[in-house]
VEXDREN-2710 file (C-alpha; in Angstrom, 1 decimal):
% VEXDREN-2710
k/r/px/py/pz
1/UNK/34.4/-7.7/-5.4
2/UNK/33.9/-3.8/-6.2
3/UNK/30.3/-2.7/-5.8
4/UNK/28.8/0.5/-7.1
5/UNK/26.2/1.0/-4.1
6/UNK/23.4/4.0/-4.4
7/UNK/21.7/4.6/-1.0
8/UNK/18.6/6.9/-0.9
9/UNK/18.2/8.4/2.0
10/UNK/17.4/11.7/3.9
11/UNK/19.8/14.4/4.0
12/UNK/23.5/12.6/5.0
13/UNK/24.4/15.7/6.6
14/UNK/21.9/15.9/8.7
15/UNK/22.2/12.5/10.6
16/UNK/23.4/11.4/13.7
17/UNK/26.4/9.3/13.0
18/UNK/26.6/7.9/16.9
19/UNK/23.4/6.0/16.4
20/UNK/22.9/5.7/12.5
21/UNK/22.4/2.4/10.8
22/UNK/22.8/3.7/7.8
23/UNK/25.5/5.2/8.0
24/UNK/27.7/1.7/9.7
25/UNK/26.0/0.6/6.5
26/UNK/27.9/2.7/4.4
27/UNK/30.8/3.1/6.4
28/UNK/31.1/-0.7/6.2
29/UNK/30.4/-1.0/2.6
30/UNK/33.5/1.2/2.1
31/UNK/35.4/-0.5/4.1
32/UNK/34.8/-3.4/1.6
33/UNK/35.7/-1.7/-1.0
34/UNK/32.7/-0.6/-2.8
35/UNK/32.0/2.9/-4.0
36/UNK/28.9/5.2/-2.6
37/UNK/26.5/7.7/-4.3
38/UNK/23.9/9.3/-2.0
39/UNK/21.0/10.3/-3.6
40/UNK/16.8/11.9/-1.8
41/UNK/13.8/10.3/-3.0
42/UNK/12.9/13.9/-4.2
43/UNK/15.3/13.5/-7.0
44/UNK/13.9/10.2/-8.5
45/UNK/13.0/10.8/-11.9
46/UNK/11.4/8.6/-14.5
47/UNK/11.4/8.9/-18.4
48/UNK/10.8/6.2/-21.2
49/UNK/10.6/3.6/-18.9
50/UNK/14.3/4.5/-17.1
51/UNK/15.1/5.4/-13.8
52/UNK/17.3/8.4/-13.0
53/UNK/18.4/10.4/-9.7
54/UNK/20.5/13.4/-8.8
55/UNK/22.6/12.9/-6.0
56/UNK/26.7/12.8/-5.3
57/UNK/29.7/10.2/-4.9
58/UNK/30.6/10.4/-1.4
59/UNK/33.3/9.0/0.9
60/UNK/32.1/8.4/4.7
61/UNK/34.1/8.8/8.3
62/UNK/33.3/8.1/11.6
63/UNK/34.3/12.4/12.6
64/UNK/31.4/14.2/14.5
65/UNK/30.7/17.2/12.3
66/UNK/32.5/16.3/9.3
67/UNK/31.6/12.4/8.6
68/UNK/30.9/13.0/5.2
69/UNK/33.1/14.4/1.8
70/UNK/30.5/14.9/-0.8
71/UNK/31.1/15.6/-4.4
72/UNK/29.3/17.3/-7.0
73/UNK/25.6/17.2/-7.6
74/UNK/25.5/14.6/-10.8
75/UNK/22.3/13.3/-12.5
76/UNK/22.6/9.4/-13.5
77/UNK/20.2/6.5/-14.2
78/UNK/20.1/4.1/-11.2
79/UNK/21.4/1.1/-13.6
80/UNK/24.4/2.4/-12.8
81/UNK/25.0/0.5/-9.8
82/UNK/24.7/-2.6/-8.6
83/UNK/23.1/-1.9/-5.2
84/UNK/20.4/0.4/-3.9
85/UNK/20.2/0.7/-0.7
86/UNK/16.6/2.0/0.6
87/UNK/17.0/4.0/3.2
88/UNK/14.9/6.9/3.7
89/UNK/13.4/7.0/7.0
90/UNK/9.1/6.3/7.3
91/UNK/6.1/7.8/7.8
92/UNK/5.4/5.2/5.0
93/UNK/3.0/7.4/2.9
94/UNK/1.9/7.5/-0.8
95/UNK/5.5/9.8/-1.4
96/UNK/7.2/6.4/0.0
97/UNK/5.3/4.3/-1.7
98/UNK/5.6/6.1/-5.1
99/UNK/9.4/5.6/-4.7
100/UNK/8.9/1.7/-4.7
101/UNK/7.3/1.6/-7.9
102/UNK/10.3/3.7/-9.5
103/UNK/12.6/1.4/-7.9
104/UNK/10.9/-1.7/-8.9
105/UNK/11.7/-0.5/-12.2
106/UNK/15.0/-1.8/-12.1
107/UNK/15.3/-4.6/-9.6
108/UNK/16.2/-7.1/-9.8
109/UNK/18.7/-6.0/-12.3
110/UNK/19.8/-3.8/-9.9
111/UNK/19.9/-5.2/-6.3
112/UNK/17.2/-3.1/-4.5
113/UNK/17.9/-3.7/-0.1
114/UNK/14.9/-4.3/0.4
115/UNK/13.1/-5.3/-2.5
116/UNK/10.8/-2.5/-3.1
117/UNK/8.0/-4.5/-3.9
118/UNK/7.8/-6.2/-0.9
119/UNK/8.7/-3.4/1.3
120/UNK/5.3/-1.9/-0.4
121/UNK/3.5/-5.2/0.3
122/UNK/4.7/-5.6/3.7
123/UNK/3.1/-2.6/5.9
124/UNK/5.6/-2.7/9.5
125/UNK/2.5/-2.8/11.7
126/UNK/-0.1/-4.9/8.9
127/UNK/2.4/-7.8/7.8
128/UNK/2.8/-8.8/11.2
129/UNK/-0.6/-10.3/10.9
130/UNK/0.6/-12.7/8.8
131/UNK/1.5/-14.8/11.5
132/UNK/-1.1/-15.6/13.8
133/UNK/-0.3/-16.6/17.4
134/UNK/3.0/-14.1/17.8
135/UNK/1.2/-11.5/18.1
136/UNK/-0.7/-10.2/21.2
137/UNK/-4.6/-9.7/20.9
138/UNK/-4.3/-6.7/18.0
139/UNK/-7.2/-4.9/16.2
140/UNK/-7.2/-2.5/13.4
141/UNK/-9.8/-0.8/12.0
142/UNK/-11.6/3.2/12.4
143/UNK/-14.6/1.9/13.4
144/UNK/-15.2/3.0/17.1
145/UNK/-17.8/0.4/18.0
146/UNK/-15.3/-2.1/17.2
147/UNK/-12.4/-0.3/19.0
148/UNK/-14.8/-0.3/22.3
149/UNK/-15.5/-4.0/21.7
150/UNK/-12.5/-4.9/21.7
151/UNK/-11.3/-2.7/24.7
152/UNK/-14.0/-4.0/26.7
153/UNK/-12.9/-7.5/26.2
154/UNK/-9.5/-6.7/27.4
155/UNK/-9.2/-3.9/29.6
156/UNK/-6.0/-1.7/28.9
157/UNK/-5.1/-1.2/25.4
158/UNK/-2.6/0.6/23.8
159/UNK/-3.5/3.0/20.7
160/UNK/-0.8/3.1/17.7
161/UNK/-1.0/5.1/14.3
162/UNK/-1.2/2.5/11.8
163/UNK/1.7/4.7/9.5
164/UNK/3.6/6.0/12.4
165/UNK/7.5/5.5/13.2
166/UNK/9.6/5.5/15.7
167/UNK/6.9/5.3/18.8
168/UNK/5.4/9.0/17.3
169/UNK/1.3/8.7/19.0
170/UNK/1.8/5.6/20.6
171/UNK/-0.4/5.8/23.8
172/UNK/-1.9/3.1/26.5
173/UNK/-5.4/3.7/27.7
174/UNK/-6.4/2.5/30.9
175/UNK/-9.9/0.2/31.3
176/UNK/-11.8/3.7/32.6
177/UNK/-10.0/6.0/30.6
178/UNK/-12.6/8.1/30.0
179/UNK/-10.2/10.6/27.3
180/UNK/-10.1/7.7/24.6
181/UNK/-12.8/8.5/22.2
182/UNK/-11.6/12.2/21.8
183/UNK/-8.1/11.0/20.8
184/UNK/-10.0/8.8/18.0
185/UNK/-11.5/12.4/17.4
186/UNK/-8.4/14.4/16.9
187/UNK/-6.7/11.0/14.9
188/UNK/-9.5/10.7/12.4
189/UNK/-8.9/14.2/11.5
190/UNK/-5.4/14.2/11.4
191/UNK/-4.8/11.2/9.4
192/UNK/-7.6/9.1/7.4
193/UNK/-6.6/5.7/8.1
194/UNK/-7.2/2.9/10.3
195/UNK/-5.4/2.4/14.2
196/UNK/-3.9/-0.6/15.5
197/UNK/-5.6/-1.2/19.0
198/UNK/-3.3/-4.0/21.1
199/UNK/-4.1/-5.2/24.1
200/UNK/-1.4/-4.0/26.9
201/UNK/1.8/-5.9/27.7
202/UNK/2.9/-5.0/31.2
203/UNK/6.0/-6.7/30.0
204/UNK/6.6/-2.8/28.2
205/UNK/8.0/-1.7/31.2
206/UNK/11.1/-4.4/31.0
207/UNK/11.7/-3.3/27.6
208/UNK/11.3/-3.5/24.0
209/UNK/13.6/-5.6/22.3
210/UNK/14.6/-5.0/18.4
211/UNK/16.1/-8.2/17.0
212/UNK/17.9/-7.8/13.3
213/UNK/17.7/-10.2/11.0
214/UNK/19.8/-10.8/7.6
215/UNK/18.3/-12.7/5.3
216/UNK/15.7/-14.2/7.4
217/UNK/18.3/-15.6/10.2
218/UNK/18.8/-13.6/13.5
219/UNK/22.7/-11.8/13.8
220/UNK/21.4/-10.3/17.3
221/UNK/19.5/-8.1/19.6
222/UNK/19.0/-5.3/21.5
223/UNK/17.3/-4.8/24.2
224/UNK/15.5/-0.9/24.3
225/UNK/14.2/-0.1/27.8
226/UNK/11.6/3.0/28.5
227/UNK/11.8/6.0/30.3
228/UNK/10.2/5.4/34.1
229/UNK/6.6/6.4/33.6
230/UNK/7.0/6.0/29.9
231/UNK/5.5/2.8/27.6
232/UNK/7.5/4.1/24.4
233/UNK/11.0/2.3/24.6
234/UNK/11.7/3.6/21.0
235/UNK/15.1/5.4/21.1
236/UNK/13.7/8.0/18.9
237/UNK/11.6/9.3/22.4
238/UNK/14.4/8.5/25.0
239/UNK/14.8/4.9/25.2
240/UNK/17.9/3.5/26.5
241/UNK/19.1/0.4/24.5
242/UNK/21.2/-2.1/26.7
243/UNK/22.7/-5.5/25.6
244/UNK/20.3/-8.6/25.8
245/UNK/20.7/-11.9/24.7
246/UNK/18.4/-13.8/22.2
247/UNK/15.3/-16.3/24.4
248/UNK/14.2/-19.3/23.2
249/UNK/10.9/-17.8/22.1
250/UNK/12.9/-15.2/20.0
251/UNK/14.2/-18.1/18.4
252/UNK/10.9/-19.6/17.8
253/UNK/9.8/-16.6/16.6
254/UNK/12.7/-16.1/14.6
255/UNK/12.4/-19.2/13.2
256/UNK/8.6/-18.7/12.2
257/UNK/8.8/-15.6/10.2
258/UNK/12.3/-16.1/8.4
259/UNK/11.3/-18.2/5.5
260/UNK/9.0/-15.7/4.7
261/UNK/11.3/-12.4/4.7
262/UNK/13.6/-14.9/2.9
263/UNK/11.5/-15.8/0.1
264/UNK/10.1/-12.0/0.0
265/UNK/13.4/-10.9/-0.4
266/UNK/13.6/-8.7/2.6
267/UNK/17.7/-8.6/3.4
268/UNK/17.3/-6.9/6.5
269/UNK/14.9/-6.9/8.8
270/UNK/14.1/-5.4/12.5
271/UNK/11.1/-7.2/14.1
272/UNK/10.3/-5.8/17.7
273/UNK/9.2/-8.3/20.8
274/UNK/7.8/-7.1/24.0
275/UNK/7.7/-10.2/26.3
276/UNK/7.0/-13.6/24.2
277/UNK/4.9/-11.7/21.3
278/UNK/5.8/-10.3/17.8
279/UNK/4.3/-6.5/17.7
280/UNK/6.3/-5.0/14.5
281/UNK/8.2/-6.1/11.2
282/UNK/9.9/-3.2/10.4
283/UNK/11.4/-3.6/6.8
284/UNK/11.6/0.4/5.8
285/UNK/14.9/1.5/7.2
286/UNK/15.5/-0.9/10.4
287/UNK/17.7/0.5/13.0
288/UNK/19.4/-0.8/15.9
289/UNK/22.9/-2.4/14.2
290/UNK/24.9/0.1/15.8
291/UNK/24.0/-0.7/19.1
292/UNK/24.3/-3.9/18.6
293/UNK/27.9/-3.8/17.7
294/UNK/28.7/-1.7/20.4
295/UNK/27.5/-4.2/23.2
296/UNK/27.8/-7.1/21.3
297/UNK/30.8/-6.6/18.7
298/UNK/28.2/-8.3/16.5
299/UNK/28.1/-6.0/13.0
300/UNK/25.0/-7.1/11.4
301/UNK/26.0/-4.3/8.7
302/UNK/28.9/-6.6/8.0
303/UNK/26.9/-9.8/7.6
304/UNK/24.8/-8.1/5.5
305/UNK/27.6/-6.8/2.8
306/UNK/28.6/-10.4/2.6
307/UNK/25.2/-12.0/1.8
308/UNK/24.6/-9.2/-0.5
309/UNK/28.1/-9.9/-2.2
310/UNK/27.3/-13.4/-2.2
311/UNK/24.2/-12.5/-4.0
312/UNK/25.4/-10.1/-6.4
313/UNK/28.5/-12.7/-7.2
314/UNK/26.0/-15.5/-8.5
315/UNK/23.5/-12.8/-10.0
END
């Protein structure tokens, strides 16, 4: 099977090819055989109830400095292809958002990875909720009485922007932190929406692990270990990934949430675990796969092509 496979993305010159999930994604994909056309979500476009992009057929390698032959700029409507992959990286504001509705538009018809409707119904740090029990003792909310409440009932907390990525404003606050209501300060007038308040997991310190999912079944994991001194293990802010393999409580967890990514039609997923609990969903533009393939040999890019062929062969 020949695919005609659309990814919107950020800039494809500009990535990192070393660490990029997207681009194993593509690089795989052409590997199967399937064509690519790379397109921003600035060029989205819609008129009379179509969809249209501007972006250009490309062919991908794994060369430092020159991974990518692009052709020219072309304008097409996105029923074009049979796959759109949705790639762009977060903050997951109102521009991201807008660019589920356009895509909406023409999934199913189109396959859309991940549905956009449920990447727009599944906030990373929100639909984690969900599933009470995995997750540690988690408020969120703007109200500061509640925020002391709640850090008075369990000591050290950490502070996360409810929209943020990649561990951008993440900080822990110590019981007697005396600096915590002037961050609210500067937060509330940086960004006007809620923060996620979690109690803190010492268990941080051993590591963040990221654990993809295709699907809703488990392919592997990763384990993403912080800086010393550090409680951001994000390999955005100088984590260091190392192999790990999956615990029975993964599993459990695993197991838990998958029928419900399944059903939502979220085809790949990275859901984070410090310890035994759940902290995020991420369903935006999960990374992680290329790590995993290096420690592992595990290419959870490749399971993913087949399910989507699988999917797209019996659409």
């Amino acid at each position: 099977m020949s695919l005609k496979v659309a990814v919107q993305m950020d800039p494809i010159e500009g990535i990192n090819i070393k660490g990029d999930t997207t681009f194993l994604m593509m690089e795989m994909a052409q590997e199967r055989g399937h064509s690519l056309f790379v397109y921003t979500p600035d060029t989205l476009a819609m008129e009379d109830g179509r969809v249209f992009a501007r972006g250009r057929d490309v062919s991908v390698r794994r060369v430092a400095g020159d991974h990518v032959t692009a052709g020219e700029m072309r304008g097409t409507e996105l029923t074009e292809f049979d796959v759109i992959l949705l790639r762009q990286d977060p903050p997951f504001d109102m521009h991201y958002i807008d660019t589920t509705f356009f895509l909406q538009v023409v999934h199913p018809r189109v396959l859309v990875v991940n549905d956009p409707v449920e990447v727009r119904n599944a906030p990373e740090k929100l639909f984690v909720t969900r599933f009470p029990g995995l997750q540690p003792p988690t408020l969120i909310t703007s109200d500061p009485v509640a925020i002391a409440d709640f850090r008075a009932r369990h000591g050290d907390i950490v502070l996360k922007p409810l929209n943020g990525k990649g561990g951008s404003g993440v900080t822990r606050h110590l019981a007697d932190d005396p600096n915590l209501g002037t961050l609210l300060e500067l937060h509330a007038e940086i960004a006007r929406e809620p923060v996620i308040v979690q109690k803190f997991l010492p268990a941080v310190t051993k590591g963040d692990k990221r654990i993809l999912l295709v699907d809703g079944e488990p392919v592997g994991a990763i384990n993403r270990v912080p800086q010393r001194g550090q409680i951001r293990s994000n390999m955005a802010v100088g984590g260091t990934p190392e192999p790990v393999e999956l615990t029975a409580r993964d599993r459990e967890i695993c197991a838990e949430i998958g029928p419900e990514l399944k059903s939502r039609g979220l085809l790949f997923v990275g859901i984070d675990v410090i310890g035994d609990y759940l902290t995020e969903i991420n369903v935006t533009s999960p990374t992680g796969a290329v790590a995993l393939k290096t420690f592992s040999g595990i290419d959870a890019a490749d399971i993913l092509w087949q399910r989507i062929e699988t999917l797209r062969a019996t659409a």
